[in-house]
C-alpha positions in Angstrom: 21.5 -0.2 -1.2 21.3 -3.5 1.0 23.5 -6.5 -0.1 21.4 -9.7 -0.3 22.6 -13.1 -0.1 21.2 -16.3 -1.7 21.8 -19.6 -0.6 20.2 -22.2 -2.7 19.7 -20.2 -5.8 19.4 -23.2 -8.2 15.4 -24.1 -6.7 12.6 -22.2 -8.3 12.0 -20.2 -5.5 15.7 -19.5 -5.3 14.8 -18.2 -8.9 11.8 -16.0 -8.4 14.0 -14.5 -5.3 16.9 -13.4 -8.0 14.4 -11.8 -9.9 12.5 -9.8 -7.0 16.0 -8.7 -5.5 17.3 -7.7 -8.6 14.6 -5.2 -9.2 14.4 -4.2 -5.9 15.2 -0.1 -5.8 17.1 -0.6 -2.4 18.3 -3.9 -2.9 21.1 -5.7 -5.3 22.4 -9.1 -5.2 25.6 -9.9 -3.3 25.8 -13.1 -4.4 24.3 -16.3 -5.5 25.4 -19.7 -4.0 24.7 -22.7 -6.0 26.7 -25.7 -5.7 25.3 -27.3 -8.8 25.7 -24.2 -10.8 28.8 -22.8 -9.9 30.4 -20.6 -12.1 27.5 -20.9 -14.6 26.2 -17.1 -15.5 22.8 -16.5 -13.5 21.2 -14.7 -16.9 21.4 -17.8 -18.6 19.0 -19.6 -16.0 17.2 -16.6 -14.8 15.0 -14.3 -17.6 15.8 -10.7 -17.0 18.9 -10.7 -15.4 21.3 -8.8 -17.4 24.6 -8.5 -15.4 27.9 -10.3 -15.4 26.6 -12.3 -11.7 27.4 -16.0 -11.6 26.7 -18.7 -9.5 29.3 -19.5 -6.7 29.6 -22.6 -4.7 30.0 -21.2 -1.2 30.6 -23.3 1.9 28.8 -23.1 5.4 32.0 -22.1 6.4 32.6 -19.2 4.3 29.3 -17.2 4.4 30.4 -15.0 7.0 33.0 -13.6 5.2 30.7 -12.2 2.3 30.2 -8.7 2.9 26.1 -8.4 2.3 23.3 -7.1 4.8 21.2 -10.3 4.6 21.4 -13.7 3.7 18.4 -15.4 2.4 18.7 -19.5 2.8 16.4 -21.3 0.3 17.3 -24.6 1.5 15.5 -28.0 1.9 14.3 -28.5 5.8 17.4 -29.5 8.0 20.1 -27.5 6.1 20.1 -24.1 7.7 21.5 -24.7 11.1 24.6 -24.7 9.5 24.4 -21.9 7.4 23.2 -19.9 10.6 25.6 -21.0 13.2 28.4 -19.7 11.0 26.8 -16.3 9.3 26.6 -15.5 13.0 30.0 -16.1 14.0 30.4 -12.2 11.9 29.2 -10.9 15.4 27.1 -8.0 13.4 23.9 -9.3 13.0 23.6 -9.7 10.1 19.1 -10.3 8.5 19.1 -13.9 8.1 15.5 -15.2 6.5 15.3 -19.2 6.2 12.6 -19.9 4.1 12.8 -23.9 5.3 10.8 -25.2 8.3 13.8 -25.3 10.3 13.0 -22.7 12.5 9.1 -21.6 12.2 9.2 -23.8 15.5 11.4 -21.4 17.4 10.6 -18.7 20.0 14.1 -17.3 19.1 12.9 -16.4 15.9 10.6 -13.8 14.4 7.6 -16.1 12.6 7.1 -13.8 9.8 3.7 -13.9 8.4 3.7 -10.2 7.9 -0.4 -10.1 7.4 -1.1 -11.6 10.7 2.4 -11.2 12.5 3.6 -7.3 11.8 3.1 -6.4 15.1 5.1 -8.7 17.3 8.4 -7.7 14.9 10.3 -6.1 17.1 14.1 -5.6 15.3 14.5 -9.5 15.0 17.6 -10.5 12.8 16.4 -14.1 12.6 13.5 -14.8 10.8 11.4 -17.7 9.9 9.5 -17.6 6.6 6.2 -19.7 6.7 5.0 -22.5 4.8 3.1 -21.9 1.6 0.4 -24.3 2.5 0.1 -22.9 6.0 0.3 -19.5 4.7 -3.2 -20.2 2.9 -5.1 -22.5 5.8 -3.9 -19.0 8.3 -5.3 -16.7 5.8 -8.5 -18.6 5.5 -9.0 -19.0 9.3 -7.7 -15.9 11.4 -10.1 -14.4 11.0 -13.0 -16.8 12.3 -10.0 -17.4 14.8 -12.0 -16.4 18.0 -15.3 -18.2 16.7 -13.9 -21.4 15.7 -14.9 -24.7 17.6 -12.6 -28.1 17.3 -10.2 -28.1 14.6 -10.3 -26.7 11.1 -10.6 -29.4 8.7 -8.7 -28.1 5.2 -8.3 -29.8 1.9 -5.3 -28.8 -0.1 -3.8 -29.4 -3.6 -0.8 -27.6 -5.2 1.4 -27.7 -8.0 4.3 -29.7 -8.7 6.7 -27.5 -8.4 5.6 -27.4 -4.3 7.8 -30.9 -4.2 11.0 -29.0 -5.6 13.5 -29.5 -7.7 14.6 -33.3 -5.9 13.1 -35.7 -8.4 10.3 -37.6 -6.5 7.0 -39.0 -7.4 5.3 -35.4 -6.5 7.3 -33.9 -9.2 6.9 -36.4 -11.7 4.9 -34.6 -14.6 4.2 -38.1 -16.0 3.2 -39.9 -12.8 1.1 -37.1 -12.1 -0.5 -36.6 -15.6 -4.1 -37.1 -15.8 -3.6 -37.7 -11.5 -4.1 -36.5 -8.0 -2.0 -37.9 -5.9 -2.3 -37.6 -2.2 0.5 -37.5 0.6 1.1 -36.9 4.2 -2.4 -37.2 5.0 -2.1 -37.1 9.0 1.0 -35.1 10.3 2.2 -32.9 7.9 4.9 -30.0 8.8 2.4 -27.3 7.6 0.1 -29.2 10.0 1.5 -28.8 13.2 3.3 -25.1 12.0 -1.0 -23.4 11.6 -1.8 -25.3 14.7 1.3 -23.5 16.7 0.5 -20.3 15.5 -3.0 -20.0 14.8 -5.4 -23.0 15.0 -5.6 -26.5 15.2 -6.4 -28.0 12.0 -6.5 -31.6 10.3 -4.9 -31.2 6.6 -4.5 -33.4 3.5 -2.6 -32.4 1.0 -2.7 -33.8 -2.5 -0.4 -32.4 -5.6 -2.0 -32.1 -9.1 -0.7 -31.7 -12.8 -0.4 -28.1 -12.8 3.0 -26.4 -12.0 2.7 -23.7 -10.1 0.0 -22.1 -7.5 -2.3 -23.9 -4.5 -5.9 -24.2 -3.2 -6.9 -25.0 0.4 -10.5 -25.6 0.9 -11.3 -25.0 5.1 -14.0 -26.2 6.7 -14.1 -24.7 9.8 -17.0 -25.2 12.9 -18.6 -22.2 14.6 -19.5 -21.7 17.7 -23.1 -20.0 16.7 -24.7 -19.5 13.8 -24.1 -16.7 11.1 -25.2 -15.2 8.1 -23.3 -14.6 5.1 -23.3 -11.2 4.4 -21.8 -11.0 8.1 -19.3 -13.6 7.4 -18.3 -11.4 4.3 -17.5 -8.3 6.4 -15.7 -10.2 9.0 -13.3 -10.9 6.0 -13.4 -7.8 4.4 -12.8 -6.0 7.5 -9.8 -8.3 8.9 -7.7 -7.6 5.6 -9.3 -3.9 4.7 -5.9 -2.8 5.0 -4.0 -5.7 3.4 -2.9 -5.4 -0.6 -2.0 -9.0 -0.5 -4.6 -10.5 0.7 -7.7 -9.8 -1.6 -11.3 -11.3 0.0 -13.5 -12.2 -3.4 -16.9 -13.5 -3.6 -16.8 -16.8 -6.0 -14.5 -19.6 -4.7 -10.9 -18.5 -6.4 -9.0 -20.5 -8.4 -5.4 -21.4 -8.4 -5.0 -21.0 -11.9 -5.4 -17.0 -11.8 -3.3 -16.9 -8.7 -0.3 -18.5 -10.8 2.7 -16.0 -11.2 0.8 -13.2 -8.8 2.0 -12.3 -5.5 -1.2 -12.0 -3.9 -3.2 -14.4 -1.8 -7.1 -14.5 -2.6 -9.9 -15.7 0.2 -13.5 -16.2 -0.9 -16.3 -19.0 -1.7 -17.9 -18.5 1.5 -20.3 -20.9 1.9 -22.6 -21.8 5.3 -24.6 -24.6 6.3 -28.2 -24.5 6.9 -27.7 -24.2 10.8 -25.2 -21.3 9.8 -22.7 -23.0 11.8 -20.5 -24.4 9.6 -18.2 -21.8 7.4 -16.5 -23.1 4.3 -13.7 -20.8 3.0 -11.6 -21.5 -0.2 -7.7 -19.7 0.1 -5.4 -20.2 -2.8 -1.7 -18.6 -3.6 1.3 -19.2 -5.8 3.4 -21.3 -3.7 6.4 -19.8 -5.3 5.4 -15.9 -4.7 3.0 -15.3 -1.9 4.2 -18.9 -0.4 7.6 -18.2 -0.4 9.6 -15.4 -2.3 7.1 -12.5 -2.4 6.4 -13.7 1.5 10.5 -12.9 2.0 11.0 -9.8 0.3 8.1 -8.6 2.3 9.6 -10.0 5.7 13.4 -8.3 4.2 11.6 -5.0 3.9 10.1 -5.0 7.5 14.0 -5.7 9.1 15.7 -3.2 6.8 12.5 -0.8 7.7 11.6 -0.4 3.7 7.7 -0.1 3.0 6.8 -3.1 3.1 5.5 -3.4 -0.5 8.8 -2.3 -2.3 9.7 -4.5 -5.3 7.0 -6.3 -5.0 4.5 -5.5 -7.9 1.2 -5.2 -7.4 -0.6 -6.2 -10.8 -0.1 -8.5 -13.4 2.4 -11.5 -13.6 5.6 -12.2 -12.3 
């Protein structure tokens, strides 16, 4: 059995983590840090989890001296350095996955987008979970990649829980009620992360009412014309061998995504000319964005299948 590590267990996908580790048949939890939470017992937060583990309030300082196989960091961008710079003071190596945006910029570490990425992993310790938003926009455009001409143009709108657990106007149920609200309309992190590693795209996100779950609508420019059914195999081909990714017909919809640890790409629409490709991607920011996308990258490093503990059908 591997000993995980959570850092920043109080978020919700700090939550969904607990819950795919602790079912995990080669996995168990080593701890949970919360600062917040400390000392509080982690079944009376998180459904399902049946053990004496509590909460601990760990410092930066003190995460090397916990004796697990991998630390997980669910921390807000710009808190990991810290974390890191000590876990690796242990000398061992130990599987660090930070699930911020602290490092999906770094050619030290492993960008781990296992779809499109699998085969550059070569034994990295350090890996960088991606972005749930620019998880979607990469699953919607690799695999026009090689056709595309100028940049993709995507339209996206997620939950409220995207925003976190920080009280802010994006996770304001009431300010949002009844609302879209846009943000970030020119520059956003996701942004500039799909156009380092796979394309350049102009993105506007907006967050709605709902909780949980995300849409991205792509517009991407061809550089000749195509039919459909072509367009359709392209798709269908690129993720044949992918149980995450499911390729649909109809546009899919971010409410059945919701609490499933899949990503689904369809609505394939073209122009008249056949040279302009519309493609709907949606995901639940929390799974397929974010937790599911990290037991799948702690599977590859420990050399698991990569689908262990991760179910296949039905809800979270």
């Amino acid at each position: 059995m591997k000993r995980i590590g959570l850092v920043g267990a109080r978020g919700y996908v700090g939550e969904e983590l607990i819950k795919l580790i602790a079912a995990h048949p080669q996995m168990t939890l080593g701890f949970v840090s919360s600062r917040e939470r400390d000392g509080e017992r982690v079944a009376d937060h998180v459904a399902g989890i049946d053990d004496g583990l509590r909460y601990r309030n760990i410092s930066h300082e003190a995460l090397a001296d916990e004796v697990v196989d991998a630390y997980v960091l669910a921390l807000p961008n710009g808190k990991a350095a810290a974390c890191v710079s000590n876990i690796d003071t242990r000398g061992d190596a130990p599987v660090i996955v930070d699930l911020s945006a602290d490092y999906r910029f770094d050619d030290g570490w492993y960008y781990g987008l296992p779809e499109l990425t699998r085969n550059r992993y070569a034994g990295h310790r350090h890996i960088s979970n991606p972005g749930c938003y620019a998880s979607a926009m990469q699953f919607a455009i690799a695999p026009m990649h090689e056709a595309l001409t100028g940049p993709v143009q995507c339209f996206g709108v997620s939950g409220w829980s995207g925003a976190g657990t920080t009280p802010s106007d994006k996770n304001n149920p009431e300010l949002l009620r009844d609302n879209l609200m846009p943000y970030a309309l020119s520059g956003h992190l996701h942004e500039r992360e799909v156009g380092r590693h796979c394309a350049s795209v102009e993105f506007m996100p907006h967050v709605a009412p709902h909780f949980r779950g995300l849409s991205i609508t792509a517009n991407l420019h061809l550089d000749r014309a195509m039919m459909l059914d072509e367009v359709r195999q392209v798709y269908r081909h690129f993720y044949a061998d992918e149980p995450l990714v499911e390729v649909v017909d109809d546009a899919p919809w971010s409410s059945r995504i919701a609490g499933r640890h899949h990503a689904e790409v369809g609505g394939f629409t073209l122009s008249d000319d056949g040279r302009r490709l519309v493609v709907v991607s949606v995901l639940d920011n929390l799974l397929k964005g974010a937790a599911t996308q990290a037991m799948q990258n702690l599977n590859l490093a420990f050399g698991f299948d990569e689908l262990a503990g991760i179910p296949l059908e039905g809800r979270a």
